[in-house]
C-alpha positions in Angstrom: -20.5 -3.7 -19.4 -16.9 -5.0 -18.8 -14.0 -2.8 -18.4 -10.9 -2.7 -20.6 -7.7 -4.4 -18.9 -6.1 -0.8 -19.2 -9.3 0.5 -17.1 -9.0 -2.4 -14.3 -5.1 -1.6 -14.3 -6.1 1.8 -13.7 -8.6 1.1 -11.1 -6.3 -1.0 -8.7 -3.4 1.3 -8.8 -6.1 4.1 -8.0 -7.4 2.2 -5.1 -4.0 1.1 -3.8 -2.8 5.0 -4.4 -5.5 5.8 -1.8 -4.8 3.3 0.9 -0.9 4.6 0.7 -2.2 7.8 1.2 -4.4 7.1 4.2 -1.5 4.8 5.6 0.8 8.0 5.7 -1.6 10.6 6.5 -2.7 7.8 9.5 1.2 8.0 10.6 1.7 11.8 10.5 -2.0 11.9 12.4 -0.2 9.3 15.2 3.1 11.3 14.8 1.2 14.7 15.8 -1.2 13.5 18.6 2.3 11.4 20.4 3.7 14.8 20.0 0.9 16.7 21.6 0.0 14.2 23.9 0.0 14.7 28.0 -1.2 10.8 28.3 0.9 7.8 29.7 2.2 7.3 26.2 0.4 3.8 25.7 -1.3 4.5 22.0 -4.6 3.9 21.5 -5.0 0.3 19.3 -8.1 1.4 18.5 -7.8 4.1 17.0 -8.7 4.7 13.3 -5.5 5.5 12.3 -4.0 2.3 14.3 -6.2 0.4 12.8 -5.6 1.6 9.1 -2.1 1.0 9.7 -2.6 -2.8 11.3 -4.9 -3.6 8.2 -1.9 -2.4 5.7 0.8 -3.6 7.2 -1.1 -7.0 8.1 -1.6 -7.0 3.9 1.5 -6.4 3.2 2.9 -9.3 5.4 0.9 -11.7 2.9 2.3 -11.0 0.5 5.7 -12.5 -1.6 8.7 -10.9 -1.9 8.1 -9.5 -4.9 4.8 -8.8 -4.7 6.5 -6.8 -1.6 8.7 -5.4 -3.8 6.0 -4.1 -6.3 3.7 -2.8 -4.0 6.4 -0.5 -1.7 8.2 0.6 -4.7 5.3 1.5 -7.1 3.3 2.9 -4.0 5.0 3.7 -0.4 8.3 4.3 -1.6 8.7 5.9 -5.0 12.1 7.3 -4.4 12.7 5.2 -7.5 11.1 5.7 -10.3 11.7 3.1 -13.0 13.1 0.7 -10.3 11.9 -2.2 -12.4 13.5 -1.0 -15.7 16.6 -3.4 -15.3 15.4 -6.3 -14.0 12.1 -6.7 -15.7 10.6 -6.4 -19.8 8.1 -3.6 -19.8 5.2 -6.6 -20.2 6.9 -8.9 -17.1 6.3 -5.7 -15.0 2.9 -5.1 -15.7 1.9 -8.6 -15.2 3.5 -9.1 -11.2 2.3 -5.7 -10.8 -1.1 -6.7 -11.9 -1.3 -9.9 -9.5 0.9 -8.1 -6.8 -1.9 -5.6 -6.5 -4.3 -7.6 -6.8 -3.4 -9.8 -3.7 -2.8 -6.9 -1.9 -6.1 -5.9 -1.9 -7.6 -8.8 -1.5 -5.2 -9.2 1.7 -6.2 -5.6 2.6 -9.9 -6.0 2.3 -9.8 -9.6 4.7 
Protein backbone atom coordinates (compact mmCIF):
# COMPACT_ATOMS: atom_id res chain seq x y z
CA UNK A 1 0.00 0.00 0.00
CA UNK A 2 1.63 3.45 -0.71
CA UNK A 3 1.78 6.24 1.73
CA UNK A 4 0.25 9.72 1.27
CA UNK A 5 2.92 12.52 0.58
CA UNK A 6 1.67 14.08 3.95
CA UNK A 7 2.51 10.59 5.68
CA UNK A 8 6.15 10.32 3.99
CA UNK A 9 6.60 14.11 5.00
CA UNK A 10 5.68 13.04 8.38
CA UNK A 11 7.85 10.13 8.48
CA UNK A 12 11.23 11.93 7.56
CA UNK A 13 10.79 14.71 9.87
CA UNK A 14 9.96 11.95 12.56
CA UNK A 15 13.14 10.15 11.72
CA UNK A 16 15.33 13.24 11.42
CA UNK A 17 13.56 14.41 14.96
CA UNK A 18 15.11 11.29 16.42
CA UNK A 19 18.60 11.55 15.18
CA UNK A 20 18.66 15.40 16.63
CA UNK A 21 17.65 13.93 19.62
CA UNK A 22 20.30 11.23 19.90
CA UNK A 23 22.98 13.85 18.53
CA UNK A 24 22.25 16.09 21.67
CA UNK A 25 21.59 13.52 24.18
CA UNK A 26 25.15 11.87 22.68
CA UNK A 27 26.77 15.54 23.57
CA UNK A 28 25.35 15.95 27.04
CA UNK A 29 26.39 11.99 27.61
CA UNK A 30 30.20 13.26 26.29
CA UNK A 31 29.74 16.50 28.28
CA UNK A 32 28.98 14.51 31.69
CA UNK A 33 31.60 11.62 31.35
CA UNK A 34 34.59 14.70 30.38
CA UNK A 35 33.22 16.12 33.51
CA UNK A 36 33.51 13.05 35.63
CA UNK A 37 36.37 11.72 34.09
CA UNK A 38 39.92 10.93 35.99
CA UNK A 39 41.47 9.76 32.38
CA UNK A 40 44.19 11.52 30.34
CA UNK A 41 41.47 13.47 28.64
CA UNK A 42 41.98 11.88 25.09
CA UNK A 43 38.03 10.85 24.28
CA UNK A 44 37.24 7.78 23.24
CA UNK A 45 36.50 7.74 19.13
CA UNK A 46 34.76 4.87 19.57
CA UNK A 47 32.51 5.47 21.54
CA UNK A 48 28.69 5.26 20.65
CA UNK A 49 28.06 8.58 21.27
CA UNK A 50 31.40 9.76 19.22
CA UNK A 51 30.29 7.83 16.68
CA UNK A 52 26.59 9.17 16.54
CA UNK A 53 28.05 12.49 16.44
CA UNK A 54 30.78 11.70 13.50
CA UNK A 55 27.86 10.02 11.40
CA UNK A 56 25.64 13.44 11.90
CA UNK A 57 27.96 15.83 11.49
CA UNK A 58 29.67 13.84 8.46
CA UNK A 59 25.80 14.14 6.95
CA UNK A 60 25.44 17.32 7.49
CA UNK A 61 28.80 18.30 5.69
CA UNK A 62 27.06 16.75 2.46
CA UNK A 63 24.84 18.67 2.27
CA UNK A 64 24.14 22.34 0.41
CA UNK A 65 23.73 25.33 2.03
CA UNK A 66 20.40 25.38 2.20
CA UNK A 67 19.70 22.02 2.65
CA UNK A 68 22.17 23.07 5.71
CA UNK A 69 20.02 25.67 6.44
CA UNK A 70 16.74 23.50 6.50
CA UNK A 71 17.91 20.82 8.34
CA UNK A 72 19.65 23.00 11.55
CA UNK A 73 16.82 25.37 11.59
CA UNK A 74 13.79 22.94 11.38
CA UNK A 75 15.75 20.34 13.62
CA UNK A 76 19.01 21.40 15.78
CA UNK A 77 18.29 24.78 16.15
CA UNK A 78 14.66 25.82 16.42
CA UNK A 79 15.24 29.04 18.22
CA UNK A 80 13.41 30.28 15.20
CA UNK A 81 10.32 29.27 14.48
CA UNK A 82 8.98 30.32 11.15
CA UNK A 83 12.53 31.23 10.04
CA UNK A 84 11.47 30.44 6.50
CA UNK A 85 8.33 32.65 6.49
CA UNK A 86 10.18 35.64 4.64
CA UNK A 87 12.21 34.24 2.33
CA UNK A 88 10.23 31.36 1.09
CA UNK A 89 6.12 30.67 -0.19
CA UNK A 90 4.63 28.17 2.20
CA UNK A 91 4.89 25.38 -1.02
CA UNK A 92 8.83 26.50 -1.81
CA UNK A 93 9.48 25.47 1.87
CA UNK A 94 8.01 22.32 1.88
CA UNK A 95 9.60 21.20 -1.30
CA UNK A 96 13.77 22.05 -0.14
CA UNK A 97 12.59 20.75 3.06
CA UNK A 98 11.38 17.60 1.52
CA UNK A 99 14.77 17.04 -0.61
CA UNK A 100 16.86 18.60 2.18
CA UNK A 101 15.77 15.78 4.44
CA UNK A 102 15.75 13.50 2.26
CA UNK A 103 19.60 13.82 1.47
CA UNK A 104 20.27 14.09 4.86
CA UNK A 105 19.32 10.85 5.55
CA UNK A 106 20.52 9.24 2.83
CA UNK A 107 23.99 11.03 3.89
CA UNK A 108 23.29 9.86 7.45
CA UNK A 109 22.50 6.31 6.71
CA UNK A 110 26.06 5.95 4.16
Amino acid sequence: MKQSPHAVFKHLSHQIEEIASMYFSSKKQISETNIYSFSSGEPDAFSPYHLLISRVERAFDQLDNVEKDFINNDFFDESYPFWWANIYPKCTYYRYKRKAMTHFLEAYEN
